[in-house]
Biopython code that builds the backbone (N, CA, C, O; Angstrom):
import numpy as np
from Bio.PDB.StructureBuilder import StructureBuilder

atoms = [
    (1, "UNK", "N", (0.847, -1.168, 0.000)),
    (1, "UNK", "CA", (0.000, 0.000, 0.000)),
    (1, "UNK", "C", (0.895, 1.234, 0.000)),
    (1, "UNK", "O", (1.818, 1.295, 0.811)),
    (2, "UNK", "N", (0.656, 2.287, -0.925)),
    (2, "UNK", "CA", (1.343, 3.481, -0.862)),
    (2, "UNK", "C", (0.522, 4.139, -0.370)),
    (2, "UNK", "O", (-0.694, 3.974, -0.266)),
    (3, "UNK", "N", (1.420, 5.207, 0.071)),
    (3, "UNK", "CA", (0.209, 5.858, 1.334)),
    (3, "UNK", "C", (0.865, 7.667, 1.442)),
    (3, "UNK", "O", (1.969, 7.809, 1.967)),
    (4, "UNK", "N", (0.175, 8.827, 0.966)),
    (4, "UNK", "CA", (0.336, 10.132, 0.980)),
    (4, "UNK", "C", (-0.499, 10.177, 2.083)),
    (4, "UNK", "O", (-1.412, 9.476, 2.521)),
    (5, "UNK", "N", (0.228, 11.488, 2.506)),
    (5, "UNK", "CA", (-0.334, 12.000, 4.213)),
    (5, "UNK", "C", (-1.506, 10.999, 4.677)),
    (5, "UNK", "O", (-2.708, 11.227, 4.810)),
    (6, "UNK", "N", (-0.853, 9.950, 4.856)),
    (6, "UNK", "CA", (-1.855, 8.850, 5.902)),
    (6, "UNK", "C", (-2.835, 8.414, 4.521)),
    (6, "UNK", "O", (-3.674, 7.613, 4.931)),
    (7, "UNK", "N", (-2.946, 8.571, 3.597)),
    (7, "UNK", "CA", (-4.372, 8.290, 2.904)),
    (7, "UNK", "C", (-3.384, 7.811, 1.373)),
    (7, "UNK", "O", (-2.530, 8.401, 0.711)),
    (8, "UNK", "N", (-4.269, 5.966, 1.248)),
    (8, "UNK", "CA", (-3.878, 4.695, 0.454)),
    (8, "UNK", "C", (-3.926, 5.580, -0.838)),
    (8, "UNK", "O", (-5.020, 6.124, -0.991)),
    (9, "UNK", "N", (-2.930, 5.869, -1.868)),
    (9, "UNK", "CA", (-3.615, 5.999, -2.847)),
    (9, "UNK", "C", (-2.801, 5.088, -4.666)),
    (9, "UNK", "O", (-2.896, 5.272, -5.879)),
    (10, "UNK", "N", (-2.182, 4.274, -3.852)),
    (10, "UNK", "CA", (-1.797, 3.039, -4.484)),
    (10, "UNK", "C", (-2.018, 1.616, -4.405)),
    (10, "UNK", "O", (-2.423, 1.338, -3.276)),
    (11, "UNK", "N", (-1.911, 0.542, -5.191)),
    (11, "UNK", "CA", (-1.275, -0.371, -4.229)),
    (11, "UNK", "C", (-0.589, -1.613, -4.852)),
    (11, "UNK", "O", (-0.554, -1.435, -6.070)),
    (12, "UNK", "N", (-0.117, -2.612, -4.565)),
    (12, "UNK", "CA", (0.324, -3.617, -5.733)),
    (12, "UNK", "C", (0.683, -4.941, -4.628)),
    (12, "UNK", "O", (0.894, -4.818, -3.421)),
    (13, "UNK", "N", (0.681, -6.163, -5.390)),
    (13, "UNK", "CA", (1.029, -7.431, -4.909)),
    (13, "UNK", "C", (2.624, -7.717, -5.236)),
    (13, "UNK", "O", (3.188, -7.095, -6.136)),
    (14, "UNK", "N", (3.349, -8.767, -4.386)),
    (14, "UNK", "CA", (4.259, -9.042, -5.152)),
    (14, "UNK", "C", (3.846, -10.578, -5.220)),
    (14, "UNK", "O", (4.381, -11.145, -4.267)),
    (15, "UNK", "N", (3.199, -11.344, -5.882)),
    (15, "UNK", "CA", (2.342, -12.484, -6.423)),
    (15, "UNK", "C", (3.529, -14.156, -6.236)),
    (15, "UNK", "O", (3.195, -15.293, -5.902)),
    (16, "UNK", "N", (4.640, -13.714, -6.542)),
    (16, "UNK", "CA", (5.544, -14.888, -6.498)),
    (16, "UNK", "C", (6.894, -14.788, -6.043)),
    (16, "UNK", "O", (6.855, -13.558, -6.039)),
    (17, "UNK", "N", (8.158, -15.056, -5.621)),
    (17, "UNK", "CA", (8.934, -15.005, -5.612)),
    (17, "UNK", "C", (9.469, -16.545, -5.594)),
    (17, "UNK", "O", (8.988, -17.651, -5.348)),
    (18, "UNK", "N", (10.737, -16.007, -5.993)),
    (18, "UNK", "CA", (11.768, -17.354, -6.267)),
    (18, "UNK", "C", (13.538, -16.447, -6.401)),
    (18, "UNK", "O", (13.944, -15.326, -6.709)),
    (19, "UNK", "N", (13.933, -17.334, -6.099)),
    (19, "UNK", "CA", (15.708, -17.419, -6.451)),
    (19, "UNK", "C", (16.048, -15.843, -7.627)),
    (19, "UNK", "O", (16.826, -14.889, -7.628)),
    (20, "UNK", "N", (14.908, -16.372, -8.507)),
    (20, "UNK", "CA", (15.708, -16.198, -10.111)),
    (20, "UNK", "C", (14.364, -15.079, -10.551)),
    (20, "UNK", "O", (14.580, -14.028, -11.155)),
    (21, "UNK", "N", (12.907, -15.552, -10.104)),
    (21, "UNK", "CA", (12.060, -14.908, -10.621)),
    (21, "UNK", "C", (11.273, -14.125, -9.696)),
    (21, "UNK", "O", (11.299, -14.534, -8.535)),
    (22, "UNK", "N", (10.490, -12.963, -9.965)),
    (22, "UNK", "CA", (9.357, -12.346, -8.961)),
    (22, "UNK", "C", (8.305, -11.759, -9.929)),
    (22, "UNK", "O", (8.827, -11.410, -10.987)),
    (23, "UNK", "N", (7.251, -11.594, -9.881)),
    (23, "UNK", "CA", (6.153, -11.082, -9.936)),
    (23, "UNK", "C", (5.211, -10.332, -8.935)),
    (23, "UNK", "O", (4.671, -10.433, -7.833)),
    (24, "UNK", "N", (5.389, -9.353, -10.239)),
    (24, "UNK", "CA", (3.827, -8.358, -8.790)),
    (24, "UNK", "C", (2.972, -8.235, -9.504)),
    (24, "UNK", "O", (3.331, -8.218, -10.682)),
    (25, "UNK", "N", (1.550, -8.097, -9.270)),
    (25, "UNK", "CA", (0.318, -7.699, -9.842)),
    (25, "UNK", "C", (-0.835, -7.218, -8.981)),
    (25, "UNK", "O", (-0.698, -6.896, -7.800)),
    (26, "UNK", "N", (-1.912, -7.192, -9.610)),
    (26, "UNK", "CA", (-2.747, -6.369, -8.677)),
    (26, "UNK", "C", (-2.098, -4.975, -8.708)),
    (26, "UNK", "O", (-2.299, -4.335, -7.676)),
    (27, "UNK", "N", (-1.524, -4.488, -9.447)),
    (27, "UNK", "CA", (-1.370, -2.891, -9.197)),
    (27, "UNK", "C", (-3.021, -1.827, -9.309)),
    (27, "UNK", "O", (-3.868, -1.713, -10.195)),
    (28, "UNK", "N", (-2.910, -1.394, -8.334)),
    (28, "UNK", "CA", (-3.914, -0.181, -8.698)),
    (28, "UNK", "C", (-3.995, 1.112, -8.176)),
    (28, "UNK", "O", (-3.671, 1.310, -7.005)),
    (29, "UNK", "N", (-4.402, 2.048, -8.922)),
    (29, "UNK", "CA", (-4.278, 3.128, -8.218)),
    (29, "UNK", "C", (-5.957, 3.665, -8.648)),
    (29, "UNK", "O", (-6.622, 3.505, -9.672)),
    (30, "UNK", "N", (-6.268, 4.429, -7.212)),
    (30, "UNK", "CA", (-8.009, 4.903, -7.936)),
    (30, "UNK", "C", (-7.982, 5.667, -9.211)),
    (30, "UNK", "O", (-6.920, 5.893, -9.791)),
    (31, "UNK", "N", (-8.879, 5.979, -9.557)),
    (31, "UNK", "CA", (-8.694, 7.216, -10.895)),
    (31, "UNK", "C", (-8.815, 8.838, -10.137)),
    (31, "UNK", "O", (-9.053, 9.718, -10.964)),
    (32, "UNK", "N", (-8.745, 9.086, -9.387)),
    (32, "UNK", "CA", (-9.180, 10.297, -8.769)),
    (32, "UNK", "C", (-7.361, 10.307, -8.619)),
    (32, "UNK", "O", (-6.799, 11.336, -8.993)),
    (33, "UNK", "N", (-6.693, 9.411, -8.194)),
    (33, "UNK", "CA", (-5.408, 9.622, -7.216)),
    (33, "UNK", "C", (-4.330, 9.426, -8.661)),
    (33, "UNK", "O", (-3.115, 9.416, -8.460)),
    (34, "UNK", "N", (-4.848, 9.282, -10.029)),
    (34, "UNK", "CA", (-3.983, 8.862, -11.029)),
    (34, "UNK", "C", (-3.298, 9.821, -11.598)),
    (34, "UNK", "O", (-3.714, 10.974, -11.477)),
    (35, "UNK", "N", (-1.944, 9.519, -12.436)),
    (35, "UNK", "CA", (-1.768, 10.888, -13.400)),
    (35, "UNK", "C", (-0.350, 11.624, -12.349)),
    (35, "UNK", "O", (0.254, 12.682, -12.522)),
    (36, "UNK", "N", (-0.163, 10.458, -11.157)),
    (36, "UNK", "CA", (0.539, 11.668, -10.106)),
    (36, "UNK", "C", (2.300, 10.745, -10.003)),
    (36, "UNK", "O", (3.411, 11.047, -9.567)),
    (37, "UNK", "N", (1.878, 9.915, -10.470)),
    (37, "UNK", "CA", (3.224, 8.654, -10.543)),
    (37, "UNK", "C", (3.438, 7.515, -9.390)),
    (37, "UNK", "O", (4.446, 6.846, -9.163)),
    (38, "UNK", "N", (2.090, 7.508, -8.696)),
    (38, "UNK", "CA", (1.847, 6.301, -7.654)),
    (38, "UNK", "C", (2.194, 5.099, -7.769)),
    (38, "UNK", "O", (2.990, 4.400, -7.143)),
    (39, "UNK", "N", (1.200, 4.829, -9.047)),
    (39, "UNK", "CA", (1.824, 3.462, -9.360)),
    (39, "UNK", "C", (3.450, 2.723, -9.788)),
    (39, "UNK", "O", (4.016, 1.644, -9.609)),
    (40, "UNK", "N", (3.803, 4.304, -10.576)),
    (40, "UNK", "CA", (5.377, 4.119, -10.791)),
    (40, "UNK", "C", (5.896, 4.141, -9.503)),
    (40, "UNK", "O", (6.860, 3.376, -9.474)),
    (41, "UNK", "N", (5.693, 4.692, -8.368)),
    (41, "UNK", "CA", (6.523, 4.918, -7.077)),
    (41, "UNK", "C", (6.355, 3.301, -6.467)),
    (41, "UNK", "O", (7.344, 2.667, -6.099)),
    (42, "UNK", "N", (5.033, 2.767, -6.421)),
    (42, "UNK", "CA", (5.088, 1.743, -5.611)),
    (42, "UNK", "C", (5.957, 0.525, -6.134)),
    (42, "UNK", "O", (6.804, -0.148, -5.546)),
    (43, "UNK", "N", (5.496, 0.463, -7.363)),
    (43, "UNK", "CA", (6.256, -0.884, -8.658)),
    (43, "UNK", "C", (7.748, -0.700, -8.027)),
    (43, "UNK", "O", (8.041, -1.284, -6.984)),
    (44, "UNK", "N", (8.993, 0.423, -8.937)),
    (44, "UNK", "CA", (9.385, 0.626, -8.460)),
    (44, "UNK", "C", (9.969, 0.435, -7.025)),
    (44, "UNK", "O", (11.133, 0.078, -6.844)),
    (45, "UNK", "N", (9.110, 0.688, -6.039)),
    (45, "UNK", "CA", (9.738, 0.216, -4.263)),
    (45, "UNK", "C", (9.856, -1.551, -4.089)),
    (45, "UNK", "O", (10.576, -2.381, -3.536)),
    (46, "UNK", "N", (8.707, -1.487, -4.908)),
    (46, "UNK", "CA", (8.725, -2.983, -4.619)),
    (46, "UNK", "C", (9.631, -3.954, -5.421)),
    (46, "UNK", "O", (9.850, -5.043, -4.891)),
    (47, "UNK", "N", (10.049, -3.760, -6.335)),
    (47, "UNK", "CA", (11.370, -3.904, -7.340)),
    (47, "UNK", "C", (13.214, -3.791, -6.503)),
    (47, "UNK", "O", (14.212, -4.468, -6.752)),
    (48, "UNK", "N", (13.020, -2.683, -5.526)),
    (48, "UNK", "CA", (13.976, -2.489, -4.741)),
    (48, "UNK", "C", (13.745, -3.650, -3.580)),
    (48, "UNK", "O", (14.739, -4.249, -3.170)),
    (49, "UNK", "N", (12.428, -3.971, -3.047)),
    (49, "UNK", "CA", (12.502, -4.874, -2.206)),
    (49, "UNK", "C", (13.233, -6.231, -2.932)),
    (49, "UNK", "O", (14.385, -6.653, -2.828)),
    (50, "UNK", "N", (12.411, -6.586, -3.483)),
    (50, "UNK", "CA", (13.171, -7.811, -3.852)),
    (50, "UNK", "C", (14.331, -8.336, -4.641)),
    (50, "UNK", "O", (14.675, -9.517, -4.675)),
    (51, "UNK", "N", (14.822, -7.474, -5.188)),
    (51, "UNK", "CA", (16.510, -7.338, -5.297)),
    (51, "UNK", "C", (17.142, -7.523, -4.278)),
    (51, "UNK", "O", (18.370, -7.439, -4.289)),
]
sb = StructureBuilder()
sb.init_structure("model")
sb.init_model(0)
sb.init_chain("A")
sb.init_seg("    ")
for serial, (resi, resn, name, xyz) in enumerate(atoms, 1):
    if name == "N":
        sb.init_residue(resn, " ", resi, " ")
    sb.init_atom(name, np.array(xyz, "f"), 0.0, 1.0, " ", f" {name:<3s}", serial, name[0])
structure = sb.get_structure()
């Protein structure tokens, strides 16, 4: 969950992991909260996690 001043306005799965492979899905961001680079920020973080 990404989260601006206390309030969700992302969010994404990371669906699998392994050794070699990972997957995330379920990304979403509302349409009201879009357009602002949420979804790029969370993907992104979560890309750093599992590295």
């Amino acid at each position: 969950m990404w989260m601006v001043e206390d309030r969700p306005v992302s969010m994404a799965h990371i669906a699998h992991r392994s050794p070699r492979h990972a997957r995330i899905n379920a990304v979403y961001t509302p349409p009201a909260m879009r357009k602002n680079g949420y979804a790029s920020a969370i993907v992104a973080e979560l890309c750093s996690v599992l590295l």
